[in-house]
C-alpha positions as CSV (number, residue, x, y, z in Angstrom):
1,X,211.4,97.3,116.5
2,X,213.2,100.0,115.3
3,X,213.4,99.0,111.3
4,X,209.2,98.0,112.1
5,X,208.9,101.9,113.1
6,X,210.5,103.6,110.2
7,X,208.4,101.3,107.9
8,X,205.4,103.1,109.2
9,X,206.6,106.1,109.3
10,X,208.1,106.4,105.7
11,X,204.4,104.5,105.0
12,X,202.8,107.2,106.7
13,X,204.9,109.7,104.8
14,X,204.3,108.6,100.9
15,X,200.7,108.8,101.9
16,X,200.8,112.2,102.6
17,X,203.3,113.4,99.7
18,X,201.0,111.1,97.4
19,X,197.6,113.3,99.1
20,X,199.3,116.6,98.5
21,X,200.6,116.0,95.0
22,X,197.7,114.9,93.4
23,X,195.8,118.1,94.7
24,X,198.4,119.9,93.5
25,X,198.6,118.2,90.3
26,X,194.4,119.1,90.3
27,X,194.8,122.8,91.1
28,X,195.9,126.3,88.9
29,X,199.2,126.8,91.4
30,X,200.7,125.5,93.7
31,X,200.4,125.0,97.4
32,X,203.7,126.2,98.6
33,X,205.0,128.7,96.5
34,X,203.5,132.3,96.4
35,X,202.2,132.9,93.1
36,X,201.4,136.3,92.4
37,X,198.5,137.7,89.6
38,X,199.9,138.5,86.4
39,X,199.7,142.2,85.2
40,X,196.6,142.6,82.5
41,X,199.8,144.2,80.2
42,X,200.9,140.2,79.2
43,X,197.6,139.0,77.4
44,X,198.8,140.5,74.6
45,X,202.0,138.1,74.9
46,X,199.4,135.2,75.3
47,X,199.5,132.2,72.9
48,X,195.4,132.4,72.8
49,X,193.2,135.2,73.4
């Protein structure tokens, strides 16, 4: 019973990290982490323009 249970739930948890990562992998930033706007000063340090 009890190894049956944690089979669904780790199951039930790569299905989530697998949702999550590939929209994270599809977006500009990430979900978590706070990213804030860069300043318009660092285009000039920008490999293109």
């Amino acid at each position: 019973m009890k190894g049956k249970l944690s089979k669904v739930v780790a199951k039930g948890t790569v299905s989530v990290l697998n949702t999550f990562l590939r929209a994270d992998a599809n977006s500009a930033s990430c979900a978590i982490a706070y990213q804030p706007k860069a300043p318009k000063e660092l285009a000039r340090y920008r490999r293109k323009k």
